[in-house]
C-alpha positions as a printed NumPy array, in Angstrom:
array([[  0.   ,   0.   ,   0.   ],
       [  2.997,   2.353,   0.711],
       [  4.274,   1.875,  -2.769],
       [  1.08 ,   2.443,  -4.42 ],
       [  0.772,   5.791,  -2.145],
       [  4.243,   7.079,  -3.085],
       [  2.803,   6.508,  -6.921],
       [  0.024,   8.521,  -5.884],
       [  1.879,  11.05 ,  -4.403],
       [  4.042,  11.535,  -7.517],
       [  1.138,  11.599,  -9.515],
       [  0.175,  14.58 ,  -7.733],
       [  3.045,  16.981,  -7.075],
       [  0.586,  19.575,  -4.73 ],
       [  0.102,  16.686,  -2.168],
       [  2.216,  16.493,   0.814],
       [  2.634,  13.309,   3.189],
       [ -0.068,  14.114,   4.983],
       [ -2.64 ,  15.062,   2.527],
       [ -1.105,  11.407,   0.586],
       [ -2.284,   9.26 ,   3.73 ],
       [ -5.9  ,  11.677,   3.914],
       [ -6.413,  10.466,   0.191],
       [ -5.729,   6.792,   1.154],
       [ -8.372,   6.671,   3.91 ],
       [-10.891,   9.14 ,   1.966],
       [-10.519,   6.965,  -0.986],
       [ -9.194,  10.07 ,  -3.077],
       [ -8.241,  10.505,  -6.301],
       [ -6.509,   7.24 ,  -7.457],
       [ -7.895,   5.194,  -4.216],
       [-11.388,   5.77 ,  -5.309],
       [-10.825,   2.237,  -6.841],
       [ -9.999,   0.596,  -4.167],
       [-12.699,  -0.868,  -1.972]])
C-alpha cells in the first residue's frame, strides 16, 4: 500500500505526506478504486 501511495503522491506533485495518507483513507483521487 505504501508503494502504491508514493505513486500517488508523484502523480500529484501539490500533495504532501499528509494530505497522501488523507487520500488513502478518503478513498481520493486514485484510491477511489480501491474498496
Amino acid at each position: 500500500m505504501k508503494k502504491i501511495g508514493i505513486i500517488i503522491c508523484g502523480r500529484y506533485q501539490d500533495c504532501s505526506g499528509g494530505k497522501c495518507f488523507r487520500a488513502i483513507r478518503e478513498r481520493a483521487g486514485g484510491f477511489s478504486r480501491y474498496p
